[in-house]
C-alpha positions as CSV (number, residue, x, y, z in Angstrom):
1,X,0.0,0.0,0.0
2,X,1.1,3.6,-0.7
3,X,-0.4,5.7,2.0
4,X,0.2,9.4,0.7
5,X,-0.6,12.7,2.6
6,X,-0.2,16.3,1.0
7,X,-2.3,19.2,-0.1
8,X,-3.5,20.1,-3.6
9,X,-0.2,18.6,-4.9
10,X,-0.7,15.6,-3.9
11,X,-4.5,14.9,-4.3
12,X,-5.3,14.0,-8.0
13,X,-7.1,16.4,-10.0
14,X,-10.2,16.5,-8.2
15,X,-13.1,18.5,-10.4
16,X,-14.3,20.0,-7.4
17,X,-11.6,22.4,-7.6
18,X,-11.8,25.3,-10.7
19,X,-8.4,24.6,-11.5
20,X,-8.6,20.9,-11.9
21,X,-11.5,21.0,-13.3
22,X,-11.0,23.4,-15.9
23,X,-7.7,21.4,-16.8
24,X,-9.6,17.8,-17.0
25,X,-12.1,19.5,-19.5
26,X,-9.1,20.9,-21.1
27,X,-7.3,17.3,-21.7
28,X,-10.7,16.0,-22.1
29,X,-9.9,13.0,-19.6
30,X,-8.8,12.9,-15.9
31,X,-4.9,13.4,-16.1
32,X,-3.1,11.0,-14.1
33,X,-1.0,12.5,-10.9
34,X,3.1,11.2,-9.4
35,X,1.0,8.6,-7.6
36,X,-0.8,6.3,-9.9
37,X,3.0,6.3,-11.3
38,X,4.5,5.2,-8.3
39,X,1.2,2.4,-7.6
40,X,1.9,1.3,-10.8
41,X,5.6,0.5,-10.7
42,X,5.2,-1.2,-7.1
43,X,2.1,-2.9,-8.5
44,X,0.4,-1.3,-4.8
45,X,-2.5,0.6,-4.7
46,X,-2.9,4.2,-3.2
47,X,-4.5,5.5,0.1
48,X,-4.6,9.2,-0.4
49,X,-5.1,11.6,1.9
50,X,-4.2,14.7,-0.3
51,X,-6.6,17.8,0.1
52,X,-6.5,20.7,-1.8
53,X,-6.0,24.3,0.1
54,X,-4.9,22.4,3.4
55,X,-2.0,23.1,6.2
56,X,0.5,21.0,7.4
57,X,-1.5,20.8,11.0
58,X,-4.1,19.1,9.0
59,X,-1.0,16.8,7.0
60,X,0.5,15.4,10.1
61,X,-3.0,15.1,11.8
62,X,-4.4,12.9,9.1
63,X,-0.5,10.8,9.2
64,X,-1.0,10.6,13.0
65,X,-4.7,9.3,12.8
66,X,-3.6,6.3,10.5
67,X,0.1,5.9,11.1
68,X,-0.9,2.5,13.4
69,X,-2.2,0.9,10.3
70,X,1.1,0.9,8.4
71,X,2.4,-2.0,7.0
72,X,6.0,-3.8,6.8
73,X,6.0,-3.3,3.2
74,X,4.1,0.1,3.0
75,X,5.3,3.3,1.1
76,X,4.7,6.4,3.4
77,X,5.0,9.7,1.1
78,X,4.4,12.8,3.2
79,X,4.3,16.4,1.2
80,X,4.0,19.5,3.4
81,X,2.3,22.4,2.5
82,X,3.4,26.5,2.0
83,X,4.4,27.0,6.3
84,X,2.3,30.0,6.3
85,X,-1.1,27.8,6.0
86,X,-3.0,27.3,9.2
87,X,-6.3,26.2,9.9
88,X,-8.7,27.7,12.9
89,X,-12.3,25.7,14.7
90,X,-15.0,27.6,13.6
91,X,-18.4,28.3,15.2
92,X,-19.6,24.8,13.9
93,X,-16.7,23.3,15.8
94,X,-15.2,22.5,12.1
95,X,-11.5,22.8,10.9
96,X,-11.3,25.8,8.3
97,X,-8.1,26.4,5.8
98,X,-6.4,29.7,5.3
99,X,-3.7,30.8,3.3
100,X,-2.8,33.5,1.4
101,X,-5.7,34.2,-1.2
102,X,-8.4,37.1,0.2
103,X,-10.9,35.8,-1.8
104,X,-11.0,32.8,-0.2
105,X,-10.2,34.0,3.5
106,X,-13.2,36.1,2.8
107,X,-15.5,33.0,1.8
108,X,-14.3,31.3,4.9
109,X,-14.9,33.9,8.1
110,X,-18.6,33.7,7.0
111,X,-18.4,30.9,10.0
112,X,-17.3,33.0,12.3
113,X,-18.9,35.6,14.2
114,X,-15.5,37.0,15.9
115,X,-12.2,36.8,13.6
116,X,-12.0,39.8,11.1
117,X,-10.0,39.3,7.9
118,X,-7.3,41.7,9.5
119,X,-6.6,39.0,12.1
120,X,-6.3,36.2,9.0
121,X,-3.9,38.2,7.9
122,X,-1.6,39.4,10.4
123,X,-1.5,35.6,11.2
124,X,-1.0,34.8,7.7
125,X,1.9,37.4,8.1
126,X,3.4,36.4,11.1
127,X,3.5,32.5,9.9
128,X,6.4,34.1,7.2
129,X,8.8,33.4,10.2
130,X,11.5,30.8,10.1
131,X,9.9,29.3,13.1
132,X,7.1,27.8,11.5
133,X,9.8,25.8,9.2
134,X,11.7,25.0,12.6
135,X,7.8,23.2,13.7
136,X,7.6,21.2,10.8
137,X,11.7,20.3,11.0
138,X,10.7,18.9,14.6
139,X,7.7,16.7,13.9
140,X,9.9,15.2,10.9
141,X,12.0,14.0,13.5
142,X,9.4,12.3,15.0
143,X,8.1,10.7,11.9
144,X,11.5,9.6,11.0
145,X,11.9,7.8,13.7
146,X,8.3,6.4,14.0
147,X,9.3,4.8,10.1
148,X,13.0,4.1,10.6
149,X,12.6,0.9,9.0
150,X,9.6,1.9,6.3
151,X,9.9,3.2,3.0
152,X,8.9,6.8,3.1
153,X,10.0,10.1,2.1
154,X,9.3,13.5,3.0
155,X,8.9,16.5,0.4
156,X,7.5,19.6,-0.3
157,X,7.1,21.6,-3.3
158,X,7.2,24.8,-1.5
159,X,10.6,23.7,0.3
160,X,13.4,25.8,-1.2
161,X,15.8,25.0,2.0
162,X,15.8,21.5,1.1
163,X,16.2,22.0,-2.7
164,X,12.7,19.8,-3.3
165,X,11.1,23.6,-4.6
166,X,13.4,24.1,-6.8
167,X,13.2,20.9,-8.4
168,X,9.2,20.9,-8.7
169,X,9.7,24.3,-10.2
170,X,11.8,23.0,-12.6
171,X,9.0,20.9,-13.9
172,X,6.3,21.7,-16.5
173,X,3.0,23.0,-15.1
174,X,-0.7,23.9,-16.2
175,X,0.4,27.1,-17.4
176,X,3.6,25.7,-19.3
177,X,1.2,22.9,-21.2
178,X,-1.9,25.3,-21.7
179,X,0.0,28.3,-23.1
180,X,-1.4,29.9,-20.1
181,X,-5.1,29.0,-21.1
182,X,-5.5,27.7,-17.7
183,X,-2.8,30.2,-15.7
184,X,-2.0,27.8,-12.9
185,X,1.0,26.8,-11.4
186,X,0.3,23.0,-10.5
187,X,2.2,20.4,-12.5
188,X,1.0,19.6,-15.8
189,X,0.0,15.5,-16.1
190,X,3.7,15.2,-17.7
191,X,5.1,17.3,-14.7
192,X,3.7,14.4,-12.9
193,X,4.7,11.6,-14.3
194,X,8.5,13.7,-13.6
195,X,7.5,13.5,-10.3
C-alpha cells in the first residue's frame, strides 16, 4: 500500500476544484498525478489523503490518525504544504483552511462571528517566520523515527531550504502545457509523471 498525505499537490485532479476542473475538461480525460505512477511501478494501490488548500497541522494530523495501520511493506509519502497555511475551529466546531488568497479567506470567516479578515492576515503574516519551518523540521524528527525501518519520504514543493522547490519548479506546469489558457501553477499531467 502507498499511504500518501499532502495538499492540492498531492491529491489527484479533483473536479471539485476550478483549476482541476478546468484542466480535466481541457485534456478531455482525468490526467493521471506522481501517484498512480508510483502504484503502478510497485504494482500497490494508493490511500490518499491529499486535500487541496490544506496546512501541514491538518497533513500530520491525518498521518498521525492512521500511522498505526502501516504495513511492513508500505510506502509512506508525506508532502508539506506552503508554512504560512494554518487552519482555525469555527463556530460549527469545524477545521477551516487559510492561506494567502483574500478571496478565499473572505468566503471562509462567514463561520465565524469573531475573527476579522485583519486577524487572517496578520497571522498569515506572522507564519512568514522561520519558526514555522523549525515546527515542521521537529515533527519530521518524529516521523522519522516512527518509520526508521519503512519506506517513506518527505517533500514539499514549496521547500526551497531543502532543494525539493526548486526541483518541482523545474518541472512543467498547467500554465507551461496550456499556453497559459488555464494560468496555474500546479504540475502539468507530464510534470507528474517527472514527479
Amino acid at each position: 500500500m502507498i499511504w500518501a498525505f499532502g495538499d492540492s499537490n498531492t491529491e489527484d485532479y479533483n473536479p471539485e476544484h476550478d483549476w482541476a476542473n478546468r484542466y480535466i475538461n481541457w485534456k478531455s480525460y482525468k490526467p493521471k498525478i506522481y501517484l498512480d505512477y508510483i502504484s503502478k511501478y510497485f504494482d500497490t494501490t494508493i490511500c490518499n489523503f491529499g486535500k487541496g488548500g490544506t496546512n501541514n497541522y491538518h497533513i500530520f494530523q491525518k498521518f498521525c490518525d492512521v500511522a498505526n495501520q502501516f504495513q511492513e511493506n508500505d510506502i509512506i509519502i508525506l508532502q508539506w504544504s506552503e508554512f504560512t497555511r494554518f487552519r482555525l475551529v469555527d463556530d460549527e466546531n469545524e477545521w477551516v483552511d487559510f492561506y494567502f488568497t483574500n478571496s478565499h479567506n473572505k468566503a471562509k470567516l462567514k463561520a465565524f462571528k469573531h475573527i476579522d479578515i485583519r486577524t487572517i492576515q496578520e497571522v498569515l503574516l506572522n507564519r512568514t517566520y522561520k519558526k514555522y519551518e523549525e515546527e515542521i523540521r521537529s515533527w519530521e524528527k518524529v516521523i522519522k523515527i516512527l518509520l526508521k525501518n519503512r519506506k517513506f519520504i518527505i517533500w514539499s514543493p514549496f521547500d526551497e531550504s531543502h532543494g525539493h522547490g526548486k526541483w518541482v519548479k523545474s518541472m512543467e506546469t498547467i500554465s507551461m502545457e496550456t499556453n497559459r489558457f488555464i494560468d496555474d501553477p500546479h504540475l502539468s499531467e507530464s510534470g507528474q509523471k517527472r514527479l
